[in-house]
C-alpha positions in Angstrom: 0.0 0.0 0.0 1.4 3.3 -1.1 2.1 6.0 1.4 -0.1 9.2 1.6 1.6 12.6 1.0 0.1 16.2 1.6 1.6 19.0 -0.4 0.1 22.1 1.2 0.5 25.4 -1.1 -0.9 29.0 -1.4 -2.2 28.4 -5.0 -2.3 25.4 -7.5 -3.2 24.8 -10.7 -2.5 25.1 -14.7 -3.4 28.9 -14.7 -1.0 29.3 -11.5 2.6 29.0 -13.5 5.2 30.6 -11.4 7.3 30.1 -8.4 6.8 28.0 -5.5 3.0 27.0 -6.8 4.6 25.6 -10.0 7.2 23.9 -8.2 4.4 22.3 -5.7 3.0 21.3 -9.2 6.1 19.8 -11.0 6.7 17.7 -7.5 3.6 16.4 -6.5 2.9 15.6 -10.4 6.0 13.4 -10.1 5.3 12.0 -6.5 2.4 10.1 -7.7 3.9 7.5 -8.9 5.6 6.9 -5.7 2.9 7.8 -3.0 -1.1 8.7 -2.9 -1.0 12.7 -2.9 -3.2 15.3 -2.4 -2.9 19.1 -2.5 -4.2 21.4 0.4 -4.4 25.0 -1.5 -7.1 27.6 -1.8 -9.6 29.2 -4.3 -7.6 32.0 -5.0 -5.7 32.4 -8.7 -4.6 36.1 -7.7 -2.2 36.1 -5.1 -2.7 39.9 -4.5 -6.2 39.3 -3.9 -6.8 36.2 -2.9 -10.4 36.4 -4.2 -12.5 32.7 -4.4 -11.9 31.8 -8.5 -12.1 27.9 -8.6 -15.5 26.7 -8.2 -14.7 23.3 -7.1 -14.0 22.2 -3.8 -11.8 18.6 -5.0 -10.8 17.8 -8.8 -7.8 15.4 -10.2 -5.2 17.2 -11.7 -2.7 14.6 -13.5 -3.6 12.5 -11.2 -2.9 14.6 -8.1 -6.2 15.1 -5.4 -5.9 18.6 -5.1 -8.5 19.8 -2.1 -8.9 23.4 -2.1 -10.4 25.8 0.7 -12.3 29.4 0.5 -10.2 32.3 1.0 -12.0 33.5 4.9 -11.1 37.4 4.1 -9.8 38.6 0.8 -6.5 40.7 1.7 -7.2 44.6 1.9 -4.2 46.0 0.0 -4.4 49.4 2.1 -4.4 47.8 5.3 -1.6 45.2 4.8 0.4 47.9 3.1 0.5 50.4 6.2 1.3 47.6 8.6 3.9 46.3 5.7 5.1 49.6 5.5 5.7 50.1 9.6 7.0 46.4 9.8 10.0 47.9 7.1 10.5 50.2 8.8 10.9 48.9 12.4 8.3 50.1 14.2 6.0 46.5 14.5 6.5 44.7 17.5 6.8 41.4 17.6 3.4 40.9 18.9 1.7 42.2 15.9 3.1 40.1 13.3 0.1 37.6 13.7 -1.4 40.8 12.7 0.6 41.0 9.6 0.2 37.8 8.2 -3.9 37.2 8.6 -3.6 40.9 6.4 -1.2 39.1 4.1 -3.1 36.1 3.3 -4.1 33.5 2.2 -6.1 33.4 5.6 -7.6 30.0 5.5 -8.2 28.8 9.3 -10.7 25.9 7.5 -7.3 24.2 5.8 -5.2 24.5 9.2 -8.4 22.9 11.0 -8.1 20.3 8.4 -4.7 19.4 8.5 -5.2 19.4 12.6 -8.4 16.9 12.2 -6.5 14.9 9.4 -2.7 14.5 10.1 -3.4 10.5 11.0 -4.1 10.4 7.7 -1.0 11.6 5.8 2.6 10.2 6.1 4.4 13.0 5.5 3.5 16.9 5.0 5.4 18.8 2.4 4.6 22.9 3.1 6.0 25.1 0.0 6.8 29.1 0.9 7.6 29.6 4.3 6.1 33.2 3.8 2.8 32.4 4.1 -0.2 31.5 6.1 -0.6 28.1 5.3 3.3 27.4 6.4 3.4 29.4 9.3 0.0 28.0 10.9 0.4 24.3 9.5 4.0 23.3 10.6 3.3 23.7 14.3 0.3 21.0 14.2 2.2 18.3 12.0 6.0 19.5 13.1 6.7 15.4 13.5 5.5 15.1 9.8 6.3 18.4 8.2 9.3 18.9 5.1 9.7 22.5 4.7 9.8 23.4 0.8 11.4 27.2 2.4 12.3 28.8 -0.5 14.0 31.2 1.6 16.1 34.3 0.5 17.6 37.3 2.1 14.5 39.5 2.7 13.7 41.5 5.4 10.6 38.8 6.5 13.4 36.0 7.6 14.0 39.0 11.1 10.1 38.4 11.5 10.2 35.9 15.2 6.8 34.4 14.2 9.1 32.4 11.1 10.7 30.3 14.1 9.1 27.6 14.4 8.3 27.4 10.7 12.0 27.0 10.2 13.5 25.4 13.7 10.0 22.9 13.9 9.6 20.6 11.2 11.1 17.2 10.4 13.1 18.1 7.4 14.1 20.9 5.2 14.8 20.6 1.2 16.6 24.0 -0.1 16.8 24.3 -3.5 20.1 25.8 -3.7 23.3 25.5 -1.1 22.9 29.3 -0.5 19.3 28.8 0.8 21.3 26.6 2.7 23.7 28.6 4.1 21.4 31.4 4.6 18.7 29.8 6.6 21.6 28.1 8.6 23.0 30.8 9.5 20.3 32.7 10.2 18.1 29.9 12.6 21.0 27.7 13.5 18.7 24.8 13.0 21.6 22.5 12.4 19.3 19.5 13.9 17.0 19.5 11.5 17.4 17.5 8.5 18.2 18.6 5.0 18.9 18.2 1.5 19.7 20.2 -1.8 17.0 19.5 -4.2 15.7 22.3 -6.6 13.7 21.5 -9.7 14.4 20.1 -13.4 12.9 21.5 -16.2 10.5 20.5 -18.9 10.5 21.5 -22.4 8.0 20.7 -24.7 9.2 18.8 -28.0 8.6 21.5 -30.4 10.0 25.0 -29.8 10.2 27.7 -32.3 12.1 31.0 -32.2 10.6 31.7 -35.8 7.4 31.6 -34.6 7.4 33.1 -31.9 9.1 36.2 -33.9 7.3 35.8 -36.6 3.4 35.6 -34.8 4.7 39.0 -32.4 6.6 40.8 -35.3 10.0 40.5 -33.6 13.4 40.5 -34.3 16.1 41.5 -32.2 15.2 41.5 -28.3 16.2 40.9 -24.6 13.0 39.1 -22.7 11.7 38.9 -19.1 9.4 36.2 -18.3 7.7 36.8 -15.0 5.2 39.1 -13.0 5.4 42.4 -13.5 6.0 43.5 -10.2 7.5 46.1 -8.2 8.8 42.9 -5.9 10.5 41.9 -8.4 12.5 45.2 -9.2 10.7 45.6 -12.8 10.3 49.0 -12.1 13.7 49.6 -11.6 14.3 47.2 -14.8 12.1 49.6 -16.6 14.6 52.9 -15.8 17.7 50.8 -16.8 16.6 49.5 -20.2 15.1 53.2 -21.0 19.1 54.4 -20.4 20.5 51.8 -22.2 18.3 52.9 -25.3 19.3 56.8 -24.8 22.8 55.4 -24.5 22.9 53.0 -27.0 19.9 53.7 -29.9 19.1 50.5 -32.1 16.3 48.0 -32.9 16.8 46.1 -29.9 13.6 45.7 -27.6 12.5 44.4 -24.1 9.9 41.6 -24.4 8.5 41.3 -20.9 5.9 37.7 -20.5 3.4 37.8 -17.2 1.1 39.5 -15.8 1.3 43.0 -14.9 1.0 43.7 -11.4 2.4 47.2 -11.9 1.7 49.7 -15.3 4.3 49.3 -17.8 6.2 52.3 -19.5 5.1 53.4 -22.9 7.7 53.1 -24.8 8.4 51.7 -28.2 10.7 49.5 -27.6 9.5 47.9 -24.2 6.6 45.1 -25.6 4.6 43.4 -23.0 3.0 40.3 -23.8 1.1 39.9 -20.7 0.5 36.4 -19.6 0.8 33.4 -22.3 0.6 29.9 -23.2 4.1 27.4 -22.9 4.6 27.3 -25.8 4.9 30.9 -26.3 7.2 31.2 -23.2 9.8 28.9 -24.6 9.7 29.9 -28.1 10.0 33.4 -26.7 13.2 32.2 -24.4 14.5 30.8 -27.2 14.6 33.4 -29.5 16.0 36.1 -26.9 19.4 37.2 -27.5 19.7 36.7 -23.8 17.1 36.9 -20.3 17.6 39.3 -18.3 16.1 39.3 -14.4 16.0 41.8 -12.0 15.0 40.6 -9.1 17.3 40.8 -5.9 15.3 38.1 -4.1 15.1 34.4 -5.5 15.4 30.9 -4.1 16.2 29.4 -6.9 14.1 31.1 -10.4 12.9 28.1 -12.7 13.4 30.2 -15.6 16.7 30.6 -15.9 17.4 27.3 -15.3 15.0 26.9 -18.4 17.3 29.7 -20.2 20.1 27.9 -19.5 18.2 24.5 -21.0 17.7 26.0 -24.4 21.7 27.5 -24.3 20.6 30.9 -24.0 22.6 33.3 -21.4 21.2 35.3 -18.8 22.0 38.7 -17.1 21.1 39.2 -13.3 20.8 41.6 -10.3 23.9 40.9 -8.6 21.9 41.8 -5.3 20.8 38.2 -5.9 22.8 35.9 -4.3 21.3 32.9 -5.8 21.1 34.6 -9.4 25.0 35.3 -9.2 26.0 31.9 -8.1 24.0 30.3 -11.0 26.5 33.2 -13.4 29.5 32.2 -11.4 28.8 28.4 -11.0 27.7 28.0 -14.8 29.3 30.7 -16.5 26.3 31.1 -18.5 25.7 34.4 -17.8 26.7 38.3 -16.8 25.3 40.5 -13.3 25.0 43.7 -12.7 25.0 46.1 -9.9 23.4 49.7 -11.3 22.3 51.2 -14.2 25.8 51.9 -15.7 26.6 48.5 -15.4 23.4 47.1 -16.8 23.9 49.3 -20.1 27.5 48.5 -20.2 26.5 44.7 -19.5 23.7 44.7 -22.7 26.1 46.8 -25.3 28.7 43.9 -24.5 26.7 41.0 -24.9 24.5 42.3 -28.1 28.1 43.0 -29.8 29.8 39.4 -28.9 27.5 36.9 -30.1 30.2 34.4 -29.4 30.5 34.7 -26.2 26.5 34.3 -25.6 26.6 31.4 -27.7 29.6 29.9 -25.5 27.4 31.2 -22.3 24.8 29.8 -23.4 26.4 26.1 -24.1 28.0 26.6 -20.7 24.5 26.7 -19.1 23.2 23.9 -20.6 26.2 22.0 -19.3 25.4 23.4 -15.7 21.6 22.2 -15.9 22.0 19.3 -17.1 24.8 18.1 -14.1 22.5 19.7 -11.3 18.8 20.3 -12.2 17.7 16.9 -13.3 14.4 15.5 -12.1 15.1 11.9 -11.1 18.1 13.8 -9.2 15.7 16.1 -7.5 12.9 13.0 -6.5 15.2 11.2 -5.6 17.0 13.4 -2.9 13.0 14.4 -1.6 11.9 10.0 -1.5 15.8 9.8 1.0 13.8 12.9 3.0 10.3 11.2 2.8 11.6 8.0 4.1 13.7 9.4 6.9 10.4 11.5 8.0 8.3 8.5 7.7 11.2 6.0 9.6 11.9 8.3 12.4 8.0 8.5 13.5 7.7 5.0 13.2 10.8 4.3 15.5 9.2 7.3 17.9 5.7 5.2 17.8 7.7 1.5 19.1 
């Protein structure tokens, strides 16, 4: 008889396509042929709402039970941003940041209450996002049981006490990178807890076309960003630079951006935004692009440069980014910056040495191919799922 695994997640489901929810996705999808598993998640598509959009309580997705749960308050973007905005900058106690995160969301008290009236029933807990409600209120009820899924980076949350237990607590941690690692080790001295390096492969679809893709958009040389359009991810900022590089450096050469807009985008001729699309747009897109280019200073591990890297196309990152710069360093498929200057500087030299992108580009293929393999990944989380499930059977004698 298989054993019975509970993925618990913020969001889930084909139109949820980034981050940690994809992630839960890409795991689970593959942990079914080992175990039963279902999916604790909510309603919610928009993370920035967290408004009811799924209708259905249960459905099979590839054959994963996903269970999902009514959102209890949609979040109130006013009121979590003044007690975001007086948690940055210092003035929350410590006593209000239960406060904080029933304002952040996803408040669902019904999928903690089920996890509490249901954890007999599951081997093994796997809780994506440490950020969140879901995390922070479900690992103290199955600690015994719990992995944590963290994906952890240098942000002002991790000085938020209430993130404690969610990281000192559970059974087992699996980081996707040794940074995360070395960050959350550093940080919670939880060297007793058990851990591994996992991360995520990456799947391409048979057929990919950079013809099409430039010839169904009307492109032809351009730099893309594939990801939401948000201030949280410095896009703003990304915005400034590339409008300098083009008063710097005048040409043909635009920024194709891919996701949904969270914030407004510039109008400007040379900035086209794509909003949210299909696979097989993404990686035609990717594969087209002289290079990506991401912004963000705060990752875990971003899928989609390791997809980059998949179809030999080179990257350029925030070096703020730990995680993005060791991928550059560790690969050498790709260039970081650390301002404006050096992001035009970083553009003008890799539009005007093909060459090198192309050798970049091979050299990050090389790099996802040793470390970011699937059966690599399962198999490092089945060693932490049997050494949960073994240690509370050896408690129970």
């Amino acid at each position: 008889m298989k054993k019975k695994i509970c993925c618990v997640v913020q969001r889930y489901g084909m139109e949820v396509n980034g981050g940690a929810e994809l992630h839960c996705r890409q795991i689970s999808e593959r942990l079914v042929s080992y175990y039963d598993v279902d999916v604790l998640t909510t309603k919610a598509i928009d993370y920035m709402t967290w408004k009811d959009e799924y209708d259905k309580s249960e459905e099979f997705l590839n054959g994963v039970h996903v269970k999902r749960f009514s959102v209890e308050q949609e979040r109130d973007i006013q009121q979590f941003n003044q007690i975001n905005d007086r948690f940055m900058r210092g003035n929350m106690e410590a006593s209000e940041e239960k406060n904080w995160m029933d304002a952040q969301g996803p408040m669902v008290p019904k999928l903690i209450d089920y996890i509490r009236k249901h954890k007999n029933d599951y081997d093994v807990f796997l809780f994506f996002t440490y950020l969140y409600y879901q995390t922070a209120n479900g690992i103290p009820v199955v600690k015994e049981k719990a992995i944590l899924v963290p994906d952890a980076h240098d942000e002002p949350f991790l000085r938020m006490q209430i993130f404690n237990k969610v990281f000192k607590e559970p059974k087992a941690i699996f980081f996707n990178t040794d940074d995360e690692r070395v960050l959350v080790r550093r940080k919670y001295h939880n060297w007793k807890v058990r851990c591994r390096i996992g991360g995520a492969g990456v799947d391409l679809p048979e057929d990919i076309s950079a013809k099409r893709f430039k010839e169904k958009y009307h492109l032809d040389e351009y730099i893309i960003y594939v990801g939401r359009i948000d201030a949280g991810k410095n896009c703003d900022q990304l915005f400034r630079d590339f409008i300098a590089y083009k008063n710097k450096y005048p040409g043909n050469l635009k920024l194709v951006l891919m996701g949904k807009n969270v914030i407004s985008v510039p109008e400007h001729p040379d900035i086209v935004a794509l909003g949210f699309v299909d696979e097989q747009d993404k990686f035609d897109g990717i594969s087209g692009a002289r290079f990506l280019v991401l912004p963000s200073k705060f990752e875990s591990l971003s899928i989609v440069v390791l997809e980059a890297f998949s179809l030999k196309i080179p990257v350029l990152v925030n070096s703020a980014c730990e995680v993005l710069k060791s991928h550059c360093i560790k690969s050498q498929g790709g260039l970081y910056y650390e301002n404006t200057e050096e992001f035009c500087e970083a553009i003008h030299y890799m539009i005007n040495n093909e060459g090198l992108c192309r050798k970049m580009g091979e050299y990050g293929k090389i790099y996802v191919n040793r470390y970011y393999q699937w059966n690599v990944v399962i198999r490092k989380l089945r060693y932490l799922i049997g050494y949960v499930i073994k240690s509370n059977q050896s408690e129970e004698k």
